[in-house]
Biopython code that builds the backbone (N, CA, C, O; Angstrom):
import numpy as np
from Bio.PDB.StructureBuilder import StructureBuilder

atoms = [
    (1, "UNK", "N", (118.040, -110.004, 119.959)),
    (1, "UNK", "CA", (119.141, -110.489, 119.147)),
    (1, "UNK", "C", (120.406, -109.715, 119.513)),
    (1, "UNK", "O", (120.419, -108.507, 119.746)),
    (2, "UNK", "N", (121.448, -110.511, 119.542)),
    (2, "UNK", "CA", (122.836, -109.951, 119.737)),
    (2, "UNK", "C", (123.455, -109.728, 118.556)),
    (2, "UNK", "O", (123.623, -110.534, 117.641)),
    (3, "UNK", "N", (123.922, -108.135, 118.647)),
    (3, "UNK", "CA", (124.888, -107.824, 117.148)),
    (3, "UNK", "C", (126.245, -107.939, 117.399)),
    (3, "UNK", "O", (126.881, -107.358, 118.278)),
    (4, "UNK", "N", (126.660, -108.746, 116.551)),
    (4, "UNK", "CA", (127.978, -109.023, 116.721)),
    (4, "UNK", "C", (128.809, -107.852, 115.493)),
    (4, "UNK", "O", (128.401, -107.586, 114.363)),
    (5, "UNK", "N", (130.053, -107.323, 116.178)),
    (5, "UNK", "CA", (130.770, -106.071, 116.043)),
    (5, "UNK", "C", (130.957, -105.989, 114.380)),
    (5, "UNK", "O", (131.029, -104.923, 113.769)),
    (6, "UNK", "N", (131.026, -107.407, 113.722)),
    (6, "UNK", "CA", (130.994, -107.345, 112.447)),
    (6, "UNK", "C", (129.848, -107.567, 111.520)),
    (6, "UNK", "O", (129.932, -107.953, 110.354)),
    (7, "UNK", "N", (128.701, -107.258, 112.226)),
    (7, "UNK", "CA", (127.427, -107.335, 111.258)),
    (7, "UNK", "C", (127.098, -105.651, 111.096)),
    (7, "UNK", "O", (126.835, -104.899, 112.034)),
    (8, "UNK", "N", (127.168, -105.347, 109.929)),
    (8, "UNK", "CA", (126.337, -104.456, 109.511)),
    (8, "UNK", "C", (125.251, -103.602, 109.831)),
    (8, "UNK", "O", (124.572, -103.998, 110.778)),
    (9, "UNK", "N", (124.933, -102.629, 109.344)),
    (9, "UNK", "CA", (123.241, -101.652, 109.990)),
    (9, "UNK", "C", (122.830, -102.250, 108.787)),
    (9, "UNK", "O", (123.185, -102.910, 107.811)),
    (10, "UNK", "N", (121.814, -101.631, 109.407)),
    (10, "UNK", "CA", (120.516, -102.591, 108.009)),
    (10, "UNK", "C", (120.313, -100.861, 106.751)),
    (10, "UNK", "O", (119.763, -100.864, 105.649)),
    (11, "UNK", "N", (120.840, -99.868, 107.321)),
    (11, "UNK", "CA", (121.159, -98.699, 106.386)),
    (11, "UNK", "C", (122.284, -99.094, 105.495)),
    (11, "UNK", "O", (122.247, -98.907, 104.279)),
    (12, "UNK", "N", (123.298, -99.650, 106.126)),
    (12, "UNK", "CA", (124.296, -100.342, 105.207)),
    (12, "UNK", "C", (124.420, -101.377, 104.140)),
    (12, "UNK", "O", (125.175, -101.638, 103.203)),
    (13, "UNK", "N", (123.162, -101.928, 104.795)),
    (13, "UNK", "CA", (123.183, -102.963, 103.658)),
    (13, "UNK", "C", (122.204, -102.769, 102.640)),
    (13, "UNK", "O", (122.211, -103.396, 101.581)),
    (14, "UNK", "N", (121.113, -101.649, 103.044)),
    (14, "UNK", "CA", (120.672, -101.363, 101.850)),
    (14, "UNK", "C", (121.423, -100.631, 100.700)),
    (14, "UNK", "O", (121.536, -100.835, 99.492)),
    (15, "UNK", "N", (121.908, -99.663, 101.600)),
    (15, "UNK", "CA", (122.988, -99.097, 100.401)),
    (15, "UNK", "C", (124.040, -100.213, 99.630)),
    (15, "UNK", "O", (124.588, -100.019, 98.545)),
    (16, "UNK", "N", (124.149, -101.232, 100.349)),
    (16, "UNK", "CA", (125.377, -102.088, 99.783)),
    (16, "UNK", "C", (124.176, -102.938, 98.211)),
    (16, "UNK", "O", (124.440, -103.068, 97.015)),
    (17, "UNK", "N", (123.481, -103.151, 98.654)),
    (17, "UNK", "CA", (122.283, -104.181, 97.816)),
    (17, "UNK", "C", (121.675, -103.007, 96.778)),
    (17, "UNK", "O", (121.468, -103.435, 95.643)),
    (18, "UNK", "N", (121.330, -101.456, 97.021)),
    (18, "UNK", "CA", (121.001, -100.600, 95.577)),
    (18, "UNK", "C", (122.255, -100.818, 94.672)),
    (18, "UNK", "O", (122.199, -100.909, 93.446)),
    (19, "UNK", "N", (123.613, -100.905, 95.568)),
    (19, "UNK", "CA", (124.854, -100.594, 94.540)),
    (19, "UNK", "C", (125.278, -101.718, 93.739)),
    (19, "UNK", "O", (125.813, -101.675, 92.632)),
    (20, "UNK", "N", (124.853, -103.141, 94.713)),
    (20, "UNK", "CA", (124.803, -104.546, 93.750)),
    (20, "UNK", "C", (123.522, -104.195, 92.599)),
    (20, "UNK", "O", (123.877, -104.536, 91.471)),
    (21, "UNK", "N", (122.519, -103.763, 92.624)),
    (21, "UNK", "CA", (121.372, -103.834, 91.701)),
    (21, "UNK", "C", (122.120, -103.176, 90.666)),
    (21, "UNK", "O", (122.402, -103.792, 89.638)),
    (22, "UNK", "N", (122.484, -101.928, 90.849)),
    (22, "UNK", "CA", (123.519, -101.061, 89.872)),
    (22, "UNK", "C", (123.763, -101.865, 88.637)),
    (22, "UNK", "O", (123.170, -101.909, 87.559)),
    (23, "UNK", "N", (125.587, -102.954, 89.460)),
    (23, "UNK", "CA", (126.136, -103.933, 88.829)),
    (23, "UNK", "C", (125.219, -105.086, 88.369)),
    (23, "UNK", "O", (125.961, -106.009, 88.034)),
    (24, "UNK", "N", (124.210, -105.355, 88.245)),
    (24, "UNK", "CA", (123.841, -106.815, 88.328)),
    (24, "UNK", "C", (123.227, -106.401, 86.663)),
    (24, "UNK", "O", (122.029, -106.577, 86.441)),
    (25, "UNK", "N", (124.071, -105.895, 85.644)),
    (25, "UNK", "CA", (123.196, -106.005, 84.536)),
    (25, "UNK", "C", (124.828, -106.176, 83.433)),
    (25, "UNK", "O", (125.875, -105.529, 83.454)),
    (26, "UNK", "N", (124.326, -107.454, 82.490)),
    (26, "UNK", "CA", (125.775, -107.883, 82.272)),
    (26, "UNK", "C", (126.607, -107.025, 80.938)),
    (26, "UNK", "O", (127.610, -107.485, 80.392)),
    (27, "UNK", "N", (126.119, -106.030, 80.656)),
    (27, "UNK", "CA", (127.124, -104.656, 79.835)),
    (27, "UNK", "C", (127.800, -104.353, 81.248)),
    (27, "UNK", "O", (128.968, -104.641, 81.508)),
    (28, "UNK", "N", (126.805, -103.658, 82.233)),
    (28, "UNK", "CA", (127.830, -103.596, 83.101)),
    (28, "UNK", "C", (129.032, -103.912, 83.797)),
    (28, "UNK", "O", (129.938, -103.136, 84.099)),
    (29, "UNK", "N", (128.901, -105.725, 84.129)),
    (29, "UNK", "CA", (129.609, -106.183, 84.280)),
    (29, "UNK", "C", (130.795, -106.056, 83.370)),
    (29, "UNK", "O", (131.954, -105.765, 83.665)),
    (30, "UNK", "N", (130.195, -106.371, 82.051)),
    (30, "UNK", "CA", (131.551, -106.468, 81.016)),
    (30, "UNK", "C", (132.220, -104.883, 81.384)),
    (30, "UNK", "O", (133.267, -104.725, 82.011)),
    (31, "UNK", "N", (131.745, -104.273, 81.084)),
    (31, "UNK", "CA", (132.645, -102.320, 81.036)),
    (31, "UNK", "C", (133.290, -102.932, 82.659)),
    (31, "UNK", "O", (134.292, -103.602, 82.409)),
    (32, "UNK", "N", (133.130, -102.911, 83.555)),
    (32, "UNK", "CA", (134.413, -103.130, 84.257)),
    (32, "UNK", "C", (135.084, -104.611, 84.296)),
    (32, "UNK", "O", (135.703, -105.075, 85.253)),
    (33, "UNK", "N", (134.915, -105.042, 83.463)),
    (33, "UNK", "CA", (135.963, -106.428, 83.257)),
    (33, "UNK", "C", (136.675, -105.363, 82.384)),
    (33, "UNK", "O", (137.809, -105.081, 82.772)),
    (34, "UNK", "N", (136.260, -104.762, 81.356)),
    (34, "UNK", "CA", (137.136, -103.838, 80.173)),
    (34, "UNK", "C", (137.936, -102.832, 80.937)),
    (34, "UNK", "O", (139.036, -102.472, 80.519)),
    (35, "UNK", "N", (137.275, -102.235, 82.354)),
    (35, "UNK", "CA", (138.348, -101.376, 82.663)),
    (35, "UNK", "C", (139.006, -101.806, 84.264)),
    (35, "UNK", "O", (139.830, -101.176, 84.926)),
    (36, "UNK", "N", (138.557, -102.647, 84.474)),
    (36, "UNK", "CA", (140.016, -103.855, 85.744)),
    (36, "UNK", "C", (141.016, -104.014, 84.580)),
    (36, "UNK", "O", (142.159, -103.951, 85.033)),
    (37, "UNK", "N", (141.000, -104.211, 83.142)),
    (37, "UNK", "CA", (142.196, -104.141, 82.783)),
    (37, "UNK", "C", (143.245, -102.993, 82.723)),
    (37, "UNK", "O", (144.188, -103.274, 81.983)),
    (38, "UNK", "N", (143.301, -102.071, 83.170)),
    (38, "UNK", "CA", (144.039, -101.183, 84.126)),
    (38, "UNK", "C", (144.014, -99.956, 83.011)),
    (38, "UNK", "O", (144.744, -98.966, 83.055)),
    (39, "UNK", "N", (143.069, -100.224, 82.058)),
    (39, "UNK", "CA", (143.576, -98.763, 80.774)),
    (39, "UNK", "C", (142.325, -97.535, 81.173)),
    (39, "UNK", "O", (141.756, -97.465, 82.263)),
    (40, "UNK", "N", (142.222, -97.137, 80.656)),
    (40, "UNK", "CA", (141.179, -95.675, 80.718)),
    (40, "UNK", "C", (140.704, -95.748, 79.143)),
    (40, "UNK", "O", (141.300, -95.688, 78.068)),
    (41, "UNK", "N", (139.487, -95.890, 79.501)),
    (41, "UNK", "CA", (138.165, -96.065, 78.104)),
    (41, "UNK", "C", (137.651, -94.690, 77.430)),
    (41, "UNK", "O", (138.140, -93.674, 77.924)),
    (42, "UNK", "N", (136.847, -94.537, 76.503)),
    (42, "UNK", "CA", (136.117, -93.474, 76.630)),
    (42, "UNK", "C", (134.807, -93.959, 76.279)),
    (42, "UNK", "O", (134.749, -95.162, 76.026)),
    (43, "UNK", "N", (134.019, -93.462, 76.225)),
    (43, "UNK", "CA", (132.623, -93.747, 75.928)),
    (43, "UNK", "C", (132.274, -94.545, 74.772)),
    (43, "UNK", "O", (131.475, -95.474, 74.655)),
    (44, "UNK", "N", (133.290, -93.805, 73.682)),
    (44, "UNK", "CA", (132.769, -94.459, 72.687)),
    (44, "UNK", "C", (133.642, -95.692, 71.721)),
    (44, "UNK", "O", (133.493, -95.887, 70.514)),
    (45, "UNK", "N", (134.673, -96.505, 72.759)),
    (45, "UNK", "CA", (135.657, -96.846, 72.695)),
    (45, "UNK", "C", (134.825, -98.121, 73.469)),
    (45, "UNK", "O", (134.709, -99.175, 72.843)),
    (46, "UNK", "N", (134.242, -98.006, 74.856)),
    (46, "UNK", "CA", (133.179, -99.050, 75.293)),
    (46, "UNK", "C", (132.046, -99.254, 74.712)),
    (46, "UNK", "O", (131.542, -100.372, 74.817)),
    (47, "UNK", "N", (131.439, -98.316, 74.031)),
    (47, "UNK", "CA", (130.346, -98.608, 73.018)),
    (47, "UNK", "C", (130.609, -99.780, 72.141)),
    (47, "UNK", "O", (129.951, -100.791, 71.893)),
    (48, "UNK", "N", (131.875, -99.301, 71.708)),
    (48, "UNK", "CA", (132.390, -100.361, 70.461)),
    (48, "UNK", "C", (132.886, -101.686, 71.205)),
    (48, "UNK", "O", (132.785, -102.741, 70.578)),
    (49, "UNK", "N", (133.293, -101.702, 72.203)),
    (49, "UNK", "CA", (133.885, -102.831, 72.999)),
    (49, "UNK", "C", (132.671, -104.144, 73.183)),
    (49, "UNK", "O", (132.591, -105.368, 73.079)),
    (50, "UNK", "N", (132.146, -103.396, 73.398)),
    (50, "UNK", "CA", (130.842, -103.677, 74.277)),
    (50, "UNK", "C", (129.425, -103.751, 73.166)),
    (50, "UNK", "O", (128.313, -103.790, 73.693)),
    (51, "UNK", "N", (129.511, -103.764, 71.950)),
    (51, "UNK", "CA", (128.050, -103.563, 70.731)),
    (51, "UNK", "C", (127.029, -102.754, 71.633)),
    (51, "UNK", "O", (125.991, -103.241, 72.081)),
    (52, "UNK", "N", (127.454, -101.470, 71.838)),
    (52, "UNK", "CA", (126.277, -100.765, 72.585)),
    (52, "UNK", "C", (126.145, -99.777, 71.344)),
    (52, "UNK", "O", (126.867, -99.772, 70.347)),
    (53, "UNK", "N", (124.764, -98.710, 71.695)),
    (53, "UNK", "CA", (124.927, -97.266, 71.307)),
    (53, "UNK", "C", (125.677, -96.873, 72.318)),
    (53, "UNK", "O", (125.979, -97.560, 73.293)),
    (54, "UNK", "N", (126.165, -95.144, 71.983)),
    (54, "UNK", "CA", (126.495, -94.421, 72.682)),
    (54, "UNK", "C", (126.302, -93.829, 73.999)),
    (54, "UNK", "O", (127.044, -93.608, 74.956)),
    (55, "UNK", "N", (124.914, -93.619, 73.711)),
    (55, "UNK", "CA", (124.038, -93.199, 74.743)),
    (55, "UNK", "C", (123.343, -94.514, 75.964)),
    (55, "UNK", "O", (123.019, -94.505, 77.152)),
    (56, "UNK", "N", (123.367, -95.472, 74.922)),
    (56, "UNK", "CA", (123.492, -96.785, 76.577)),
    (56, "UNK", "C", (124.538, -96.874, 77.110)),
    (56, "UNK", "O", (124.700, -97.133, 78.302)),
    (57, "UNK", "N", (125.340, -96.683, 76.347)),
    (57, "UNK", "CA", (127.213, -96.918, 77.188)),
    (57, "UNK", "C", (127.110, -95.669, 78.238)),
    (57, "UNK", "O", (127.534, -95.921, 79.365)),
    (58, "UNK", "N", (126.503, -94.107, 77.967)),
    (58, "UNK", "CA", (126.787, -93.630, 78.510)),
    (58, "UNK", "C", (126.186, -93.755, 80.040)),
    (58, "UNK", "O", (126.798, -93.578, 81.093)),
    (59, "UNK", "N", (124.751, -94.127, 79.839)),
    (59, "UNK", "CA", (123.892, -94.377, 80.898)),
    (59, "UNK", "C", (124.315, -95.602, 81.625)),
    (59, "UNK", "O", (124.351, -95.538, 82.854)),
    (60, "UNK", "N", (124.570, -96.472, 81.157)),
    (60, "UNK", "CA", (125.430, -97.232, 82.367)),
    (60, "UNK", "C", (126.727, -96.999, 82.748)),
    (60, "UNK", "O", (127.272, -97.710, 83.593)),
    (61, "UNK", "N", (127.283, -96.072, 82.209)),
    (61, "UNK", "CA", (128.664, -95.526, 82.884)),
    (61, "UNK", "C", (128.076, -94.220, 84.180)),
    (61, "UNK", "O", (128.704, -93.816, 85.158)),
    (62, "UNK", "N", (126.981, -93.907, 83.811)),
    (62, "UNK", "CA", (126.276, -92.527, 84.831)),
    (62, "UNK", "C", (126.274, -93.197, 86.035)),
    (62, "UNK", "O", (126.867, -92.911, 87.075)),
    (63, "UNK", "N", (125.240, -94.502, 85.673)),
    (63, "UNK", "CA", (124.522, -95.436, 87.229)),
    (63, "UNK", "C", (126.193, -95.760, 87.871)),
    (63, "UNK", "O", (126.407, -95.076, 88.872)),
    (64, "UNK", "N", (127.203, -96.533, 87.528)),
    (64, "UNK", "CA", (128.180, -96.851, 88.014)),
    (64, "UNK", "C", (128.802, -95.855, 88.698)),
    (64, "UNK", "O", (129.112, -96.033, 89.876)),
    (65, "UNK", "N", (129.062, -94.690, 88.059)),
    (65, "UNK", "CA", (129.671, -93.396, 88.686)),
    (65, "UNK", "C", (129.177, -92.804, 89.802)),
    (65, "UNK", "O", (129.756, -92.329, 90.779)),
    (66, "UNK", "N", (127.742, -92.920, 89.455)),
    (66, "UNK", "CA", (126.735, -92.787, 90.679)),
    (66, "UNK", "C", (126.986, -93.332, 92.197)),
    (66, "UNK", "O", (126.962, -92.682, 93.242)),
    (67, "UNK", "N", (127.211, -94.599, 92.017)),
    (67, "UNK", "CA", (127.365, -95.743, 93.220)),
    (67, "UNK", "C", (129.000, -95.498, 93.885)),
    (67, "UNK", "O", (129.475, -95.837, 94.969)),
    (68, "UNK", "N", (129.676, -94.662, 92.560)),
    (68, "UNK", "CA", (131.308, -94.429, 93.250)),
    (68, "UNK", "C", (132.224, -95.317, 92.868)),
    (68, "UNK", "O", (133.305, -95.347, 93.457)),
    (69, "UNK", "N", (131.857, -96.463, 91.489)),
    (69, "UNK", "CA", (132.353, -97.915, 90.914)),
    (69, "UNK", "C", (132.977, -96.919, 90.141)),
    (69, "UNK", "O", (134.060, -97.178, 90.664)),
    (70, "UNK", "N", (133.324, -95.801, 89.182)),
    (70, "UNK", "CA", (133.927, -95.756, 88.282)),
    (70, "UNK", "C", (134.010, -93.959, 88.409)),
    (70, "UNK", "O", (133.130, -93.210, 88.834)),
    (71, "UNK", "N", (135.021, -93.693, 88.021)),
    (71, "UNK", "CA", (135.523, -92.438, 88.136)),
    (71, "UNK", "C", (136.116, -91.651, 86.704)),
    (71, "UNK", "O", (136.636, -92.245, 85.760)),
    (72, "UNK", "N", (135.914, -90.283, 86.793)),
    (72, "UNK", "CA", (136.177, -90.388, 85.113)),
    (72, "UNK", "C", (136.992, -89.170, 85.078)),
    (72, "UNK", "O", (137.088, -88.380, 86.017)),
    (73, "UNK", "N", (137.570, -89.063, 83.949)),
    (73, "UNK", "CA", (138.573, -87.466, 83.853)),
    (73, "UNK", "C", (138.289, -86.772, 81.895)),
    (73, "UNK", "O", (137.938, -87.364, 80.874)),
    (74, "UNK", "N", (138.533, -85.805, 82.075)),
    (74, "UNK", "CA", (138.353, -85.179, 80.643)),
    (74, "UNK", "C", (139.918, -85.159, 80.345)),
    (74, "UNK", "O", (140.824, -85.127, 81.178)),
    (75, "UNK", "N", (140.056, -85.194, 78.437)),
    (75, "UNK", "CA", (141.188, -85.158, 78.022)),
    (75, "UNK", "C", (141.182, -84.602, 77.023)),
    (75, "UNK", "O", (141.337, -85.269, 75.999)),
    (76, "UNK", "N", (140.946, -82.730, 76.910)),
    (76, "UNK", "CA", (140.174, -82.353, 76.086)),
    (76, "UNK", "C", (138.840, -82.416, 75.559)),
    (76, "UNK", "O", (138.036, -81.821, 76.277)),
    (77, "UNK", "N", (138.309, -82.991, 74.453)),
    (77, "UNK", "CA", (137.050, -83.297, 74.171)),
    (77, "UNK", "C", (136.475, -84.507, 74.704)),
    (77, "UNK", "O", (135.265, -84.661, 74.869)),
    (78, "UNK", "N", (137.315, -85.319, 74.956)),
    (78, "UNK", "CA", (137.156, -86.676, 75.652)),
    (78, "UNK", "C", (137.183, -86.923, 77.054)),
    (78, "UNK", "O", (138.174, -86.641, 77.728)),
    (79, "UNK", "N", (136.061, -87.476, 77.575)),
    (79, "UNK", "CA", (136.207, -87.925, 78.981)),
    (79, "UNK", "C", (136.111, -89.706, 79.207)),
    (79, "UNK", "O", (135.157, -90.456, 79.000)),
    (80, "UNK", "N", (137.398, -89.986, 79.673)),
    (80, "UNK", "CA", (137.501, -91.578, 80.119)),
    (80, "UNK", "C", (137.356, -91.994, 81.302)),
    (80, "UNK", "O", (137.579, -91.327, 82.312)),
    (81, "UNK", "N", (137.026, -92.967, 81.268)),
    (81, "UNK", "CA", (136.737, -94.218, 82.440)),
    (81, "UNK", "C", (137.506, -94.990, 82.946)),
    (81, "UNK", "O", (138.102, -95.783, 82.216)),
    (82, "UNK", "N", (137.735, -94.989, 84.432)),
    (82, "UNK", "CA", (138.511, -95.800, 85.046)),
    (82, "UNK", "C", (137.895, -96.054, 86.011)),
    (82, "UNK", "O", (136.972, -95.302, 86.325)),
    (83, "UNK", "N", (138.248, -97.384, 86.929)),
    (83, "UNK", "CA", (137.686, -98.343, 88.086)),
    (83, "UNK", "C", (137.669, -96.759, 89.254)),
    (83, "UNK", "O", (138.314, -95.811, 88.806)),
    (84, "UNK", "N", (137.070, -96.571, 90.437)),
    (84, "UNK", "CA", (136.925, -95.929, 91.240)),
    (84, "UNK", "C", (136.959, -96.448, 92.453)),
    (84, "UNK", "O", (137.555, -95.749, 93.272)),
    (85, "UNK", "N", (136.632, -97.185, 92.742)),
    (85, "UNK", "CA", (136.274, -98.733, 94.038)),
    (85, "UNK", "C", (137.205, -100.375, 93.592)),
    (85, "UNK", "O", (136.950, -101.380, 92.929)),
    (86, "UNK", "N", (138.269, -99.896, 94.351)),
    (86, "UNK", "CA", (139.130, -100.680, 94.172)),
    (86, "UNK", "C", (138.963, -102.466, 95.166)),
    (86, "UNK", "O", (139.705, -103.334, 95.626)),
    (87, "UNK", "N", (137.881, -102.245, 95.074)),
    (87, "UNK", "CA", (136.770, -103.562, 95.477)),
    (87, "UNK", "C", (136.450, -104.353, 94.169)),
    (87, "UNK", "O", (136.410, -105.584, 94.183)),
    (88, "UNK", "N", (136.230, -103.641, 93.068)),
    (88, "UNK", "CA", (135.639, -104.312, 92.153)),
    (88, "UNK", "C", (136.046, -105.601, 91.658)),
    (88, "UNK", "O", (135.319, -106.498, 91.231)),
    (89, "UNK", "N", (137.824, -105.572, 91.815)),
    (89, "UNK", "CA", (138.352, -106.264, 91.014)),
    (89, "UNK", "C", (138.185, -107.950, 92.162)),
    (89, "UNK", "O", (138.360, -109.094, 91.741)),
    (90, "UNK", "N", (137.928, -107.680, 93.158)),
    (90, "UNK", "CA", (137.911, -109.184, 94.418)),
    (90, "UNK", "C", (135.838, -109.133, 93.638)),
    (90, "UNK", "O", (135.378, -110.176, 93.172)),
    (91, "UNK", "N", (135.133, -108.077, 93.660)),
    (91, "UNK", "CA", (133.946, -108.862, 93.364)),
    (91, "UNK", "C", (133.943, -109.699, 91.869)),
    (91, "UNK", "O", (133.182, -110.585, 91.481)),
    (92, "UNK", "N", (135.081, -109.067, 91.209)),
    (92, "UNK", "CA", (134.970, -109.736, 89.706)),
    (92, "UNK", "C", (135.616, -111.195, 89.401)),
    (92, "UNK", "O", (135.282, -111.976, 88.509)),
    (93, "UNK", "N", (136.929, -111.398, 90.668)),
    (93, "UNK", "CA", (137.164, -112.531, 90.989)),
    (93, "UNK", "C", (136.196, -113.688, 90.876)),
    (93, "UNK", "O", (136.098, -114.732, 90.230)),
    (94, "UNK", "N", (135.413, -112.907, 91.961)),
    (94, "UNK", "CA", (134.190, -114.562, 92.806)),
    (94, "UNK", "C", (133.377, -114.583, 91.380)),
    (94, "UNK", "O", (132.953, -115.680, 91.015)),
    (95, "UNK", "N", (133.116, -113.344, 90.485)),
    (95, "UNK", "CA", (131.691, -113.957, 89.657)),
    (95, "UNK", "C", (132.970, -114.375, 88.180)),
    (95, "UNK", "O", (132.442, -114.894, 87.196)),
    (96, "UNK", "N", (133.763, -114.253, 88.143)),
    (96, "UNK", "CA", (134.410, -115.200, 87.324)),
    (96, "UNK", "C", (135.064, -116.419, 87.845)),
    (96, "UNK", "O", (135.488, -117.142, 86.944)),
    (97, "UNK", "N", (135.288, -116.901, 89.184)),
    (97, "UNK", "CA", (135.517, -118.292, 89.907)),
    (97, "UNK", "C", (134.172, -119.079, 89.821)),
    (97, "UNK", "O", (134.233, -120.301, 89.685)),
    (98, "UNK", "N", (132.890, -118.417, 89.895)),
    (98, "UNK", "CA", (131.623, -119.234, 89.856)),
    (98, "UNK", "C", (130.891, -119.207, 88.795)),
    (98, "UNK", "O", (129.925, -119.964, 88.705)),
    (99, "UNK", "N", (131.235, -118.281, 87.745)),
    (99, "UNK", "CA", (130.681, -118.229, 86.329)),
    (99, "UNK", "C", (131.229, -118.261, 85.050)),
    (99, "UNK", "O", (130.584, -118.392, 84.009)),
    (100, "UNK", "N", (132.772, -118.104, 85.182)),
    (100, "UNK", "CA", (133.808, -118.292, 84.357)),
    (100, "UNK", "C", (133.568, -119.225, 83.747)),
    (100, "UNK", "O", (132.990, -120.144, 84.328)),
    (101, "UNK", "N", (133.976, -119.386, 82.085)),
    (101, "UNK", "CA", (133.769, -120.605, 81.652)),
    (101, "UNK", "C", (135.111, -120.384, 80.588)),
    (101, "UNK", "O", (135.454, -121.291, 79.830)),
]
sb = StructureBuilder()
sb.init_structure("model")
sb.init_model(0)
sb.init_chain("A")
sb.init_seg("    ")
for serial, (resi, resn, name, xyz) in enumerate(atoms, 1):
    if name == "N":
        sb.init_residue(resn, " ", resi, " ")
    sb.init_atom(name, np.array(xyz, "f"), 0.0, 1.0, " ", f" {name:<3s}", serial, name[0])
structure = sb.get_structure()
């Protein structure tokens, strides 16, 4: 088989497909629809956004941070959430052009 200059390693695309598994759970999705709107969250500010506990908001803010989707800063006692992978907002495009209602 011939690789053409724009196909991928197959190391790449696994890493690309753990970091879709990440996203593919729909709190997730929503917390970055909540923070593509350009503000900085805190945990328990997406809890409430979002009808989570605390501690699920926090664990899917961990996995995201993990993958490099979301980046966070302390503000005193508080640490907020903002987008990190300025990709997100073209993947949030396509799944609201094909799932948007």
């Amino acid at each position: 088989m011939i690789k053409k200059n724009s196909e991928m390693t197959i190391e790449s695309l696994a890493m690309a497909a753990e970091c879709l598994k990440t996203l593919a759970h729909p709190h997730r999705l929503q917390i970055v629809q909540l923070l593509l709107g350009g503000r900085k969250y805190s945990v328990n500010e997406l809890a409430e956004a979002c009808s989570l506990s605390q501690p699920a908001t926090s664990e899917h803010l961990r996995l995201m941070q993990r993958c490099g989707f979301l980046k966070s800063e302390r503000a005193g006692r508080t640490v907020n959430y903002m987008i990190a992978e300025p990709h997100l907002s073209e993947l949030m495009s396509c799944i609201q052009r094909r799932f948007g209602k």
